[in-house]
C-alpha positions in Angstrom: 1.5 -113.3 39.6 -0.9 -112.0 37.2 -0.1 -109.4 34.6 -1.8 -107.5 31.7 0.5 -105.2 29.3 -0.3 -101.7 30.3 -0.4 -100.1 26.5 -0.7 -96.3 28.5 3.2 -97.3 29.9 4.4 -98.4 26.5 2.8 -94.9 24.8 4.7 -92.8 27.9 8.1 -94.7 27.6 8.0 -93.7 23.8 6.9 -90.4 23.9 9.9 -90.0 27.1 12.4 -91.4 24.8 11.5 -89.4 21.9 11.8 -86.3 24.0 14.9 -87.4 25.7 16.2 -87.4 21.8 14.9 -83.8 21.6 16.4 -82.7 24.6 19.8 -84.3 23.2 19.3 -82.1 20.1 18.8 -79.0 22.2 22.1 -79.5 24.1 23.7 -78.4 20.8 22.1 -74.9 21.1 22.3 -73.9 24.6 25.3 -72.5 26.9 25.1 -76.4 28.8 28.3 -78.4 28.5 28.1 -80.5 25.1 30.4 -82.3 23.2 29.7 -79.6 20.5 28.1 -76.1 20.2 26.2 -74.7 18.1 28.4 -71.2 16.8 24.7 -69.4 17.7 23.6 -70.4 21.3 19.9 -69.7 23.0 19.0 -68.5 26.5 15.7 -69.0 25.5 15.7 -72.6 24.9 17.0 -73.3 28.1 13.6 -72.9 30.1 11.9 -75.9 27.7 14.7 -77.7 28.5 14.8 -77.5 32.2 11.3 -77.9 32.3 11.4 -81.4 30.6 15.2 -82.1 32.2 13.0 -82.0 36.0 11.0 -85.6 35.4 11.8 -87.1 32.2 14.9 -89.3 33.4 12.8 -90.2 36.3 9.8 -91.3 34.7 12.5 -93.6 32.4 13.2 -95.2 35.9 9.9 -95.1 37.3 9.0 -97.1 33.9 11.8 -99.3 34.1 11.0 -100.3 37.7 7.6 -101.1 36.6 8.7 -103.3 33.5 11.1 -105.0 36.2 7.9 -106.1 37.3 6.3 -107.6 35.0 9.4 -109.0 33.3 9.8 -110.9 36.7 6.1 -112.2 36.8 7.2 -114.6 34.9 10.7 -115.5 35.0 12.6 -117.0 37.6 15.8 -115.3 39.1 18.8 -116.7 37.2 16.3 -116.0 33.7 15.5 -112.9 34.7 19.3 -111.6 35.2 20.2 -113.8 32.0 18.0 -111.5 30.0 18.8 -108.4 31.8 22.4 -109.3 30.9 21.4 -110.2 27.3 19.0 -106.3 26.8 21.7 -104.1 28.7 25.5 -105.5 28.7 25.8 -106.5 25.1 24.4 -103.3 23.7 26.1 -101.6 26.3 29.5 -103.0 25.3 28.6 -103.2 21.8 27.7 -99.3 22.1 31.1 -97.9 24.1 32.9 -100.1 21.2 31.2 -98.8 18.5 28.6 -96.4 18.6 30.2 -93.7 21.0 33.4 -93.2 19.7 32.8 -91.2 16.5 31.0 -88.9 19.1 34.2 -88.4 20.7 36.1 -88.1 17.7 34.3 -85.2 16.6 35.0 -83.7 20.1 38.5 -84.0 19.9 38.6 -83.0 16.6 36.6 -79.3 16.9 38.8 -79.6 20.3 41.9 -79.1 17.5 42.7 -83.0 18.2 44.6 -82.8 14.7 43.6 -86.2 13.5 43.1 -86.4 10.1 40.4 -89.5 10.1 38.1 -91.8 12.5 40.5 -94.4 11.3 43.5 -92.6 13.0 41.7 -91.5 16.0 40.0 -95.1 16.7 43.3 -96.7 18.4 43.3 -93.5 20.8 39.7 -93.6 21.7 40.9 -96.6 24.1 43.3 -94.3 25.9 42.1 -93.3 29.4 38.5 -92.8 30.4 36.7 -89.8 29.7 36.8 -87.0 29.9 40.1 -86.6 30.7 41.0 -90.0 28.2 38.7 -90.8 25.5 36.4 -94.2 26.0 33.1 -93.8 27.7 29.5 -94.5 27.6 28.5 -91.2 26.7 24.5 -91.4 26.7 24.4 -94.8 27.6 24.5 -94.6 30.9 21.7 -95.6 31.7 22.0 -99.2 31.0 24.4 -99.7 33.4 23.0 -98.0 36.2 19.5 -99.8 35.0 21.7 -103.2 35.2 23.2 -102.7 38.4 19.8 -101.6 39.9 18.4 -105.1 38.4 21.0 -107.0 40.0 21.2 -105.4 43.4 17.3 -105.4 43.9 16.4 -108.9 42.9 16.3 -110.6 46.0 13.5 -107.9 47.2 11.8 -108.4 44.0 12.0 -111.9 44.1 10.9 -111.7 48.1 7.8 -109.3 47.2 6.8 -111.7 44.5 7.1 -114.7 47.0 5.2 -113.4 49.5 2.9 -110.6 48.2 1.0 -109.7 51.6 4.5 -109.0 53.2 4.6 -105.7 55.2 6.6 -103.7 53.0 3.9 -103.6 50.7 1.4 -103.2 53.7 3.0 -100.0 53.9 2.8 -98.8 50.7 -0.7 -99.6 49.7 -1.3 -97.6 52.8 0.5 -94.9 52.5 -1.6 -95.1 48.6 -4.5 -94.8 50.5 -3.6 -92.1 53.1 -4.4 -88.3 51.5 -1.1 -87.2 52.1 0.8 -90.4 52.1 2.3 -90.0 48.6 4.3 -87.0 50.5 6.3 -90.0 52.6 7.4 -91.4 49.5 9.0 -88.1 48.4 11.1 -87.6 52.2 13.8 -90.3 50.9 14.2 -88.2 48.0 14.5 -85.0 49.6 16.7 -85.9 52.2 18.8 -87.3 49.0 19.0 -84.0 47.7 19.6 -82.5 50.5 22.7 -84.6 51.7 24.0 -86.0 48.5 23.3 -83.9 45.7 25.5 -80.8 47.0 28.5 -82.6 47.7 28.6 -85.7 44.6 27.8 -83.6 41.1 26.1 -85.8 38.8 28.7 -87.4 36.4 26.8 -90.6 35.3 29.9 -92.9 35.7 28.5 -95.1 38.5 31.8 -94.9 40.5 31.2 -92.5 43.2 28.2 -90.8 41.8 26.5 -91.4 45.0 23.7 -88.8 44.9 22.3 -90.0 40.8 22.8 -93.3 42.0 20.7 -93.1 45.2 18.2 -90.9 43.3 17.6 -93.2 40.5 17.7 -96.3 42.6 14.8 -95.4 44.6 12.6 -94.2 42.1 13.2 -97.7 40.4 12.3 -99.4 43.0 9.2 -96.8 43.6 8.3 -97.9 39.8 8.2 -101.9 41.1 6.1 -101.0 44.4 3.7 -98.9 42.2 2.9 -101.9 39.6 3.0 -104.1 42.4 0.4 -102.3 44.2 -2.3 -103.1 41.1 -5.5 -101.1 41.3 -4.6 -99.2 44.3 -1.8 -97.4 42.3 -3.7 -96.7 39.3 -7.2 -95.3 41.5 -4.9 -93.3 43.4 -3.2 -91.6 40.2 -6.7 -91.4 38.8 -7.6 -89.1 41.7 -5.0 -86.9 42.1 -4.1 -86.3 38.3 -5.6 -83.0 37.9 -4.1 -82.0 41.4 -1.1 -82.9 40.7 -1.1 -81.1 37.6 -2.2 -77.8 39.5 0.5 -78.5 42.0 3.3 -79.3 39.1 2.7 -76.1 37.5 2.8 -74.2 40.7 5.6 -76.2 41.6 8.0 -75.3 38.8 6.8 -71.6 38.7 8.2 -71.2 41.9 11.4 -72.9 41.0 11.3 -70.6 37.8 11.4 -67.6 39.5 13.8 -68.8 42.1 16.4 -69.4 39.5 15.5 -66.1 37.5 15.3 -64.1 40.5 19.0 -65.7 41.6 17.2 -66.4 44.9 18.4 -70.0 44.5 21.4 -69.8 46.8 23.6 -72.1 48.9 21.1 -70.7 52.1 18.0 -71.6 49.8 19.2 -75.3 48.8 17.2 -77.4 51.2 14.1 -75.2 50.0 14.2 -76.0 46.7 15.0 -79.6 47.4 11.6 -79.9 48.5 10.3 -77.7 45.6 12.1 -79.6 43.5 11.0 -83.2 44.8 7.2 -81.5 44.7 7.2 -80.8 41.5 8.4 -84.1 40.3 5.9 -85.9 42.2 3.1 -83.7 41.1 4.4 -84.1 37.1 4.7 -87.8 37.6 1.1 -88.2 39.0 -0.2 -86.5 36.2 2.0 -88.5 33.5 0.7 -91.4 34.8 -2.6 -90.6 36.1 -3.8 -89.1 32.7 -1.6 -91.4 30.6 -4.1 -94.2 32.3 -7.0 -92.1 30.9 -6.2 -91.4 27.5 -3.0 -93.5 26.4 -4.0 -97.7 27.1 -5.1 -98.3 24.0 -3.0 -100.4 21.7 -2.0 -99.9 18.3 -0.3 -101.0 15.4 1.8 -97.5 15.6 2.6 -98.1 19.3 3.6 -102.0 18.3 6.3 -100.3 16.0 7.6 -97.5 18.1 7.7 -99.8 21.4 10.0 -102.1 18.9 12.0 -99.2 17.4 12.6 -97.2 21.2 15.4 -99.3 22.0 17.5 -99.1 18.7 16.7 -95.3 18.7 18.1 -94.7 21.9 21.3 -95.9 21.1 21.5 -94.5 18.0 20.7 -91.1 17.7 23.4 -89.2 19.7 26.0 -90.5 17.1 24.0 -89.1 14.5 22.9 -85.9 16.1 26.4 -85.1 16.9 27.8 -86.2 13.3 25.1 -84.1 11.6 25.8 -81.3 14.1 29.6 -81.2 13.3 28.4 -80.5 9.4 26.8 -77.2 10.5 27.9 -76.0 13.6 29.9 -73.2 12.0 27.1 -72.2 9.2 25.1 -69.0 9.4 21.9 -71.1 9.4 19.1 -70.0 12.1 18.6 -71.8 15.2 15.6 -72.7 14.1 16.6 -74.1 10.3 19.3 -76.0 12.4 17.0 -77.4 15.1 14.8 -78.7 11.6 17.7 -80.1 10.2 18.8 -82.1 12.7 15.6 -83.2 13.8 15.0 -84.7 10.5 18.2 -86.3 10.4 18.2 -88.0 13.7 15.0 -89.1 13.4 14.8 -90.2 10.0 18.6 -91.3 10.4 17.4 -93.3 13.4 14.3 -95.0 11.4 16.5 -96.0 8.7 18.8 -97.9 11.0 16.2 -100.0 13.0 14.9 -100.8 9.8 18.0 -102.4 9.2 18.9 -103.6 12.5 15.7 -105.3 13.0 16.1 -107.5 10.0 19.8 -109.5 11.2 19.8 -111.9 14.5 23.2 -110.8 15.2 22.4 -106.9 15.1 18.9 -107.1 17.0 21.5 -108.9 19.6 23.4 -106.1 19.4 21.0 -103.4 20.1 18.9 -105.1 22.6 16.1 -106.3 20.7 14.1 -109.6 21.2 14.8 -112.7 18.9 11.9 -112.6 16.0 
């Protein structure tokens, strides 16, 4: 199985993750449940947010299927799971350990918890599970649910690789080639939303969270058809791109005006499933389609940031949330506030790869390749 790096994929996981750090910065100023508030909250900021919140956890799957892909082309089975063990359980473990639990400390504490130090608090974050107890995974989530979709789907990976004209992927190049047949794709989805999503809410701890599970699961394994498909995936994203992009913004006008209009009711729900489900397709198509056309170049800026993702990712919620806790009750404007604490996540964020990268143990840790 032949591969070449795709540099456009590498650019769009970055910029994903660096907007999923955003969006975790925003949670701090809008009326959403967050493990702190902001004493100032925004309406406004809500709209950017949803907006992002409809296709940037799925194009992290999408991506993640499509690494799966290539990380397979040339590893067998048992190495492939052996590394998939060695990127997502250890810093998983690691990060519930470590890395979470200050961000539940400082929960409890503006929560009136009454501890008078991390130090006191630390033997009581192993008390009970969140939220009810105290030790969770808190924005890691998605390593285990990545890890778990690794495991469960490597016999079909390992079957598609071992016989690459097999019919499921007969099927798929056609439906590639078909005008419409991107739309057949989408009817597992929909019919996810439509039969899971209203009765299992989204609560990201794999046990019984039937509809993210489902959801997330399929567009992984979309991600490993798509790659897997070659050419016929990135011609077909090449097409559509600008009508996708048409579509998307229609797409999430209408689902705009259904939620400011209230018109998004329990009678309306299998409408806007399909709305929904559109307009992630659409945005998808265009991510992809015009990342191909203007993002697979590589560079020594993208060498870095495709290094530093990772560590970021695990880091930055801890400091968001300690840096938050210093200001939430200041008079500072939203706006100074958003600036500060993009500053210090980010720069907080840098400063710790830099010093991650540099020990064996610690790139171990936080899921980073041997030098």
């Amino acid at each position: 199985m032949k591969t070449q790096r795709r540099h456009d994929l590498d650019w769009i996981r970055v910029i994903v993750f660096g907007l999923l750090i955003l969006y975790h910065i925003g949670m701090f100023f809008v009326p959403w449940d967050w493990h702190i508030e902001n004493n100032d909250l925004s309406d406004s900021l809500t709209w950017p947010m949803w907006f992002v919140n409809q296709w940037r956890l799925p194009v992290l799957f999408i991506i993640s299927g499509m690494g799966t892909r290539f990380a397979l082309s040339r590893r067998s089975g048992n190495e492939y799971i052996s590394e998939r063990t060695q990127r997502l359980v250890i810093p998983l473990l690691f990060g519930m350990v470590v890395v979470v639990a200050p961000q539940v400390y400082v929960e409890r504490v503006v929560q009136g918890g009454g501890y008078s130090s991390f130090l006191e608090f630390y033997p009581h974050y192993f008390n009970g599970v969140y939220p009810e107890g105290n030790f969770s995974w808190h924005h890691l989530w998605f390593l285990p649910y990545l890890f778990v979709y690794s495991v469960l789907l490597a016999p079909l990976f390992l079957w598609i690789r071992k016989h690459p004209e097999n019919w499921l992927m007969e099927i798929f190049n056609k439906l590639l080639h078909h005008r419409f047949g991107l739309l057949w794709l989408a009817l597992p989805l929909i019919l996810t939303e439509i039969l899971l999503r209203p009765h299992f809410p989204v609560k990201h701890n794999l046990v019984g969270d039937w509809y993210a599970f489902s959801y997330y699961l399929l567009l992984f394994l979309y991600g490993y058809l798509c790659i897997s498909a070659g050419r016929k995936f990135w011609k077909t994203v090449s097409q559509k791109k600008t009508a996708a992009l048409i579509t998307g913004i229609a797409a999430f006008s209408i689902m705009a005006w259904m939620r400011e209009m209230a018109v998004w009711t329990p009678g309306t729900e299998a409408l806007f499933a399909v709305i929904r489900i559109i307009n992630l397709g659409a945005w998808c198509i265009a991510i992809f389609g015009y990342g191909a056309q203007w993002l697979n170049r590589s560079s020594r800026l993208l060498t870095y940031c495709n290094q530093a993702v990772y560590p970021f990712y695990i880091i930055h919620q801890t400091i968001t949330v300690l840096a938050a806790w210093v200001i939430f009750e200041l008079s500072w404007g939203i706006h100074l506030k958003f600036l500060y604490l993009t500053v210090i996540t980010f720069g907080g964020s840098w400063v710790f790869y830099e010093l991650v990268k540099r020990n064996a143990i610690t790139r171990a840790l936080f899921g980073l390749k041997p030098k």
